[in-house]
N, C-alpha and C positions, 0 to 999 in steps of 0.2 A: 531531569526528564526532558525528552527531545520534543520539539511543538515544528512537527515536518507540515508543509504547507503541500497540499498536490494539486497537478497540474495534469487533470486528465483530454489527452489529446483525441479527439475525432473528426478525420479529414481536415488535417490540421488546423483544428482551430480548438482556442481552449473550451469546455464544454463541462456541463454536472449533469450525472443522469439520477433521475430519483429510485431508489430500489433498485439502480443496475437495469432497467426499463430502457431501451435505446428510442422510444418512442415518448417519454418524456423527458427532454432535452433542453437544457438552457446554453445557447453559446454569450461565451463572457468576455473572451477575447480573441481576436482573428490570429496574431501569433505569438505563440508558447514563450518565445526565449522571453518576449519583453515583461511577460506576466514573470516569470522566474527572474527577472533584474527589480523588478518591482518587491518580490517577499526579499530577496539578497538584501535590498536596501533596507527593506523594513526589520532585519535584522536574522531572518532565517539562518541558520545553518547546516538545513539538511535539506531538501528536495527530494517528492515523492511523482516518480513518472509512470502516468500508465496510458498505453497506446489501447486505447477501447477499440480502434476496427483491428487490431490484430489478437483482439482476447476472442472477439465474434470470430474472427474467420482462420483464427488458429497460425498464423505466420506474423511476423513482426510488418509493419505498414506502416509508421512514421516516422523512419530512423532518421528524414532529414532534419524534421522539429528537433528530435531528442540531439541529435549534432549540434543546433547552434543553440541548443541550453546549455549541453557541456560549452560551448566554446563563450555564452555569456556572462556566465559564473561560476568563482573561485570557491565553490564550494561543493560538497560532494552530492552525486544526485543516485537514486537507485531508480530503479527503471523494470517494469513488468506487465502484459501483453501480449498472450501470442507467442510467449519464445516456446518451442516446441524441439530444438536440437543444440546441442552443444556447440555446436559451429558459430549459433544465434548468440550466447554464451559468451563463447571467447572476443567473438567481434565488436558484443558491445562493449565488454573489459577493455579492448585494445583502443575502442572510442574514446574511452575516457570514464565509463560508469561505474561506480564506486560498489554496488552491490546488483546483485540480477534477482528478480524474484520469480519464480515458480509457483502456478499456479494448478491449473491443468496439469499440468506434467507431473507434479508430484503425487496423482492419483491416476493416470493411465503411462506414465514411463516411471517408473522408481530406478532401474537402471541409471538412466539418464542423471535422474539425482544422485544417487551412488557415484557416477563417475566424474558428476559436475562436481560433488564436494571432495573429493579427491586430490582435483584437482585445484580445485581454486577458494577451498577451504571456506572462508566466515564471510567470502564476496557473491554465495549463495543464500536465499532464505526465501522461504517458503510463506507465501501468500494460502492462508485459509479464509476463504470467502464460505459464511455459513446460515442457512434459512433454520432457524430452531434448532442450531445445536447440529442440523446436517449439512454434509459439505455441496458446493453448489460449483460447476466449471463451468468451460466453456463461453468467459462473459457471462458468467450466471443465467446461461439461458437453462442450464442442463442440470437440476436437480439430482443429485445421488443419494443413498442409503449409509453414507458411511458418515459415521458420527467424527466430528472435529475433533473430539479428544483422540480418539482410534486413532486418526489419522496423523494428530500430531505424533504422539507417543512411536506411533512407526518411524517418522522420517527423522525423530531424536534418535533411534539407535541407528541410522545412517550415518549420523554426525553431524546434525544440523541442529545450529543453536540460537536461530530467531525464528519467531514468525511474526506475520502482520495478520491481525484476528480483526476479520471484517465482520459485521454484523448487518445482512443485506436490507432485512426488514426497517434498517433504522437511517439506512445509507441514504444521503441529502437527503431526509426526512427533518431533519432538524427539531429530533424528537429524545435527542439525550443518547446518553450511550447505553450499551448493555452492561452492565457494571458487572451484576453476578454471573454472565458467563466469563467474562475478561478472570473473575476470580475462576470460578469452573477450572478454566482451562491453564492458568498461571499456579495454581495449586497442583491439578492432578500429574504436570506435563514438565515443570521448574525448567524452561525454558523463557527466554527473552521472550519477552512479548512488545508490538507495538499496537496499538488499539485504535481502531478503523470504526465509523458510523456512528450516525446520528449525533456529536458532537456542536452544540448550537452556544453553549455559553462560557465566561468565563468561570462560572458555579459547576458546570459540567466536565472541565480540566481539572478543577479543585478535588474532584470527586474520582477522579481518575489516579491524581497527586497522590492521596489517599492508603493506593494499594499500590504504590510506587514497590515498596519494600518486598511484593510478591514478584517481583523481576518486570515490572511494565515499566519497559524502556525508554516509549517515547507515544505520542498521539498525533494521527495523520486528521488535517483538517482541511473539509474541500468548502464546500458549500457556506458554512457560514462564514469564511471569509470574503467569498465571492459575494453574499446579499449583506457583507456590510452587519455581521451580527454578532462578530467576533474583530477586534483590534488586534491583528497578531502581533506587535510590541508588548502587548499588553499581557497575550496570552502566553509569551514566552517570559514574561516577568514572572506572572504567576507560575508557569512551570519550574522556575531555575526558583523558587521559594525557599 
């Protein structure tokens, strides 16, 4: 199981917001790439990128940041914020980005996703950011009605075979993860899963580890690396178990 470290950017600077809140704000580092040479060393293998002023204002906003992390490390990074058109898509593919996540889009354009997976097949996947089981867009400012199972089970008969299940309520909360919905939604949906929020411990990957065999891929961790609450050597020891 993969122990992806992120690096979420606002006005380029590295930054954790609690609950997806843009008003509660910690900046941690002034710039992204050296934070991403820093987990590289520490042994990451995967990089989680998200441009927060482009989830808010719906265009991509910090492709300079996300250029010299591709250009700082030899490993692969996925990247999601704001991409609202395939054009957004293609360009970060041709930067260097190893998977694009959809967020917004896969609930106000499905076209888009239809023709993003199409085309660029398993280098697409689908960000469900969700308050109680509902899905939440727009930088979770914008609350919807459509329950995260729904929504995944749709963009699986698109063709799409991950997603990253946020759990907003728990996000830099450092309050543990959702556990039962991660099951929820990896039973009803047998799609890949990578599991997003509230992860604070090395007890709480363990617990993740767990239901590994329900298709949970891998686990995105922001905040407790950032206050020093989690050893990510450590965390990826106990992931690779």
């Amino acid at each position: 199981m993969l122990i992806i470290p992120a690096i979420d950017i606002k006005d380029g600077r590295v930054v954790r917001l609690t609950q997806g809140r843009f008003d509660q704000e910690t900046v941690y580092f002034e710039k992204p790439y050296q934070v991403a040479k820093r987990w590289r060393a520490e042994g990451a293998s995967f990089l989680h990128v998200v441009d927060l002023d482009g989830a808010k204002g719906g265009s991509l906003k910090n492709k300079e940041s996300i250029k010299k992390i591709i250009e700082a490390v030899d490993i692969p990074i996925q990247v999601g914020g704001g991409i609202r058109t395939l054009e957004i898509v293609e360009e970060l593919i041709l930067m260097g980005v190893s998977k694009v996540i959809l967020g917004t889009t896969a609930v106000n354009d499905q076209l888009l996703v239809k023709k993003g997976v199409e085309k660029f097949r398993e280098q697409i996947v689908i960000g469900i950011d969700a308050v109680n089981g509902y899905v939440a867009i727009k930088g979770w400012q914008e609350k919807t009605k459509i329950n995260a199972v729904d929504l995944a089970l749709k963009i699986k008969e698109m063709g799409i075979s991950e997603i990253i299940y946020t759990d907003i309520l728990r996000d830099g909360t450092l309050n543990g993860p959702n556990r039962e919905e991660l099951i929820n939604i990896a039973q009803k949906t047998k799609l890949k899963v990578v599991a997003s929020g509230g992860i604070s411990s090395l007890e709480d990957i363990k617990k993740i580890k767990d239901i590994e065999y329900l298709g949970i891929k891998g686990i995105i961790i922001g905040k407790a690396l950032y206050a020093k609450k989690i050893d990510l050597k450590e965390a990826i020891k106990v992931a690779e178990e």
